[in-house]
C-alpha positions in Angstrom: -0.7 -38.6 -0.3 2.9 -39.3 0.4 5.1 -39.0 3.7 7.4 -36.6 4.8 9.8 -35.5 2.2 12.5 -33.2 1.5 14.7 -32.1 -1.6 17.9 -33.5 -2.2 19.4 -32.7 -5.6 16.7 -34.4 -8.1 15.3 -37.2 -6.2 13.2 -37.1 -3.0 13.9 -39.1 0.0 11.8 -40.4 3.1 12.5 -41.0 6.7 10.0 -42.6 8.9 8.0 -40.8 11.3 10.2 -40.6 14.4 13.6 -41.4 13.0 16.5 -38.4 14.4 17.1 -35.6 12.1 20.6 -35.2 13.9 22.8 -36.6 16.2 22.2 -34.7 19.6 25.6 -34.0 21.5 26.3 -36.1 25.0 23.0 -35.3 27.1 20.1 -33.8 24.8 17.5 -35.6 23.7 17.2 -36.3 20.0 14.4 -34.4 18.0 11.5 -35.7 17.5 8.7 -35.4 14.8 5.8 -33.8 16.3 3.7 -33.4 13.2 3.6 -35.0 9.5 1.1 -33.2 6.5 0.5 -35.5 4.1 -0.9 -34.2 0.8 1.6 -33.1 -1.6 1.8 -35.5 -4.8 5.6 -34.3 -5.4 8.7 -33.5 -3.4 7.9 -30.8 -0.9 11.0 -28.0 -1.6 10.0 -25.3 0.9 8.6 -24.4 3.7 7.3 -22.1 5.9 5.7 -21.3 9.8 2.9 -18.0 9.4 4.2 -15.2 12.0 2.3 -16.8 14.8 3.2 -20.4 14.3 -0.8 -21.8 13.8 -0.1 -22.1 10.2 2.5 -23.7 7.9 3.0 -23.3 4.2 4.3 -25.9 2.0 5.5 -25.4 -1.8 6.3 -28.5 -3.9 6.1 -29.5 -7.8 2.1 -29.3 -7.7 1.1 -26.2 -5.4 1.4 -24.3 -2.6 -0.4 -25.5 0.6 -1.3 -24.0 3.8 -1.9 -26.1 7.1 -3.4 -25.7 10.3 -0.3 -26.5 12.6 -2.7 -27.7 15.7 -4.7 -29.7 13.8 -2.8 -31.0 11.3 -5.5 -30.3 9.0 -5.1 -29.1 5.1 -6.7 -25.5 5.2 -6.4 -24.5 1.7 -4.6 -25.4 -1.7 -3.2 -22.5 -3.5 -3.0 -23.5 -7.5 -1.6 -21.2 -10.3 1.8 -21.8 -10.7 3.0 -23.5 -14.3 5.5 -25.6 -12.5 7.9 -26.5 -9.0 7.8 -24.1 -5.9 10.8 -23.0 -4.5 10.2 -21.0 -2.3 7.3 -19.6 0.2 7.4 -16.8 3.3 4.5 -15.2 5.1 4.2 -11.4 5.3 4.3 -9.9 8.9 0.8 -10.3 9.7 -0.1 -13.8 8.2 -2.6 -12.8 6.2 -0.5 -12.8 3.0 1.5 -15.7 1.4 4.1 -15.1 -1.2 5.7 -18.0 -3.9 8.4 -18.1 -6.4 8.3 -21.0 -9.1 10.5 -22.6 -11.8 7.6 -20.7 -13.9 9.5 -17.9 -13.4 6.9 -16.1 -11.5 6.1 -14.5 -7.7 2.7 -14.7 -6.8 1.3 -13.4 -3.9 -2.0 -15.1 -2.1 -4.5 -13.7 -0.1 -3.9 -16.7 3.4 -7.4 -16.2 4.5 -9.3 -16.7 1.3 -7.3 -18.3 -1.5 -7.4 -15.8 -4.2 -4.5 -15.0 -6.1 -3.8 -11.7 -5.5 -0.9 -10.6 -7.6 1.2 -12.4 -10.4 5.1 -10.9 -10.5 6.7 -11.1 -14.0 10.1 -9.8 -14.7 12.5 -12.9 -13.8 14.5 -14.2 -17.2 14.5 -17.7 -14.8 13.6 -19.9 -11.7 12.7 -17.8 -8.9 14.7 -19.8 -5.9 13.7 -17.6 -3.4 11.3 -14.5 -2.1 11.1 -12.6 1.2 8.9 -10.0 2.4 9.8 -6.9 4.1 9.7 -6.3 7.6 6.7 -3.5 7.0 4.8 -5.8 4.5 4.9 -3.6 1.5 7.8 -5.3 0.0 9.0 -8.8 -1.7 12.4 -9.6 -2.5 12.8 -12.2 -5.1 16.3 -14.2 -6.1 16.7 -16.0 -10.0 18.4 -18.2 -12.0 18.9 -14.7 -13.9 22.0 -14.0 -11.6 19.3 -11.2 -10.5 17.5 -9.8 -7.3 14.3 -8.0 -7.6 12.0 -5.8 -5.5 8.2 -5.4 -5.8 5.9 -3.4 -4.3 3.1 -5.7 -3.8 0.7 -2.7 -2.9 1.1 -2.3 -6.9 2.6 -5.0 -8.0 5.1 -3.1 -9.6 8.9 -3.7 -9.5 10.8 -1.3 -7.9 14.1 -2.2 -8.5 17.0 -4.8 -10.1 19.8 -5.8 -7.7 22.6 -7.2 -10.4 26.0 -8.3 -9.7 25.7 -11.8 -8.6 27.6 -14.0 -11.4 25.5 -17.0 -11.1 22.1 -18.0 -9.3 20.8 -16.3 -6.8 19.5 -19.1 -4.6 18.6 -17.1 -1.2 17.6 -13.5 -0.4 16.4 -12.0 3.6 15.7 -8.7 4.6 17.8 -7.1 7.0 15.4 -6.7 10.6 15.3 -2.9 10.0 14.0 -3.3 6.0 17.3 -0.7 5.1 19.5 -3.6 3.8 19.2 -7.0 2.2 21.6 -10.2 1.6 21.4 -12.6 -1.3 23.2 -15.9 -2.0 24.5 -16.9 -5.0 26.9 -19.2 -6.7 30.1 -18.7 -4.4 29.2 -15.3 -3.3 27.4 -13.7 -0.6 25.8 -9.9 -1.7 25.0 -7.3 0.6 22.9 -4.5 -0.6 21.7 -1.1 1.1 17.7 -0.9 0.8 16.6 1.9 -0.6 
């Protein structure tokens, strides 16, 4: 497996376990690494904590993972994306794992199991990011498309197009009430009233 790693631009780098991730200001202690999973082959480009912080998930150019955060431990590979994941996020209760690829694709994963539950087509591009709603029953998904889309992943059906970025949409969150959403794009910030 290979160390730590995070994406910069094209290329990967590595700091050593224990090296500072910042410079603390006069009187905090620096932070310090209190867990490395090892096990990706590629460039790990996203992660994520489950809703009660005993899991992480980890997207990179080869699948999505899921880690016991105690142990350290690899609980389960999640494999059916055709290329790099960009982006990962837990739904409310843990149980669910979405994941947006340069495949174009959101899938959604059944956390406890494995199984692929649902496979999200629409995007024209990379999906950079996805974000569930607050209640679950939603995933918001941003593209190199210059669109952002909601599904309902109790049918896997998409619910509605967001369109007026001019450029990639490379972030998207839910607003903490599920009634609005925000998306980030190439040199523009949208705001959007949900539903």
């Amino acid at each position: 497996g290979t160390s730590a790693e995070a994406w910069c631009g094209q290329s990967c780098w590595k700091r050593p376990l224990g090296s500072r991730a910042f410079l603390p200001r006069s009187g905090e202690a620096p932070a310090q690494a209190i867990m490395i999973l090892r096990g990706h082959s590629g460039c790990v480009t996203c992660v994520c904590w489950s809703p009660d912080s005993s899991k992480v998930a980890s997207g990179s150019a080869d699948d999505v993972k899921i880690w016991d955060a105690l142990t350290e431990e690899l609980i389960m590979t999640l494999e059916g994306h055709s290329d790099t994941v960009f982006s990962v996020d837990w739904n409310p209760d843990g149980t669910k794992v979405a994941s947006g690829s340069y495949d174009d694709s959101v899938k959604i994963w059944n956390a406890l199991t494995g199984e692929l539950v649902l496979t999200l087509e629409g995007h024209h591009g990379n999906v950079f990011s996805v974000a569930w709603s607050p209640d679950g029953s939603k995933v918001v998904s941003g593209s190199f498309d210059e669109t952002v889309k909601i599904w309902n992943v109790l049918t896997g059906g998409l619910t509605m197009i967001l369109e007026g970025h001019s450029g990639t949409v490379y972030s998207v969150a839910w607003s903490p009430d599920g009634t609005k959403l925000v998306s980030g794009g190439y040199g523009a910030v949208g705001s959007w009233r949900y539903p």
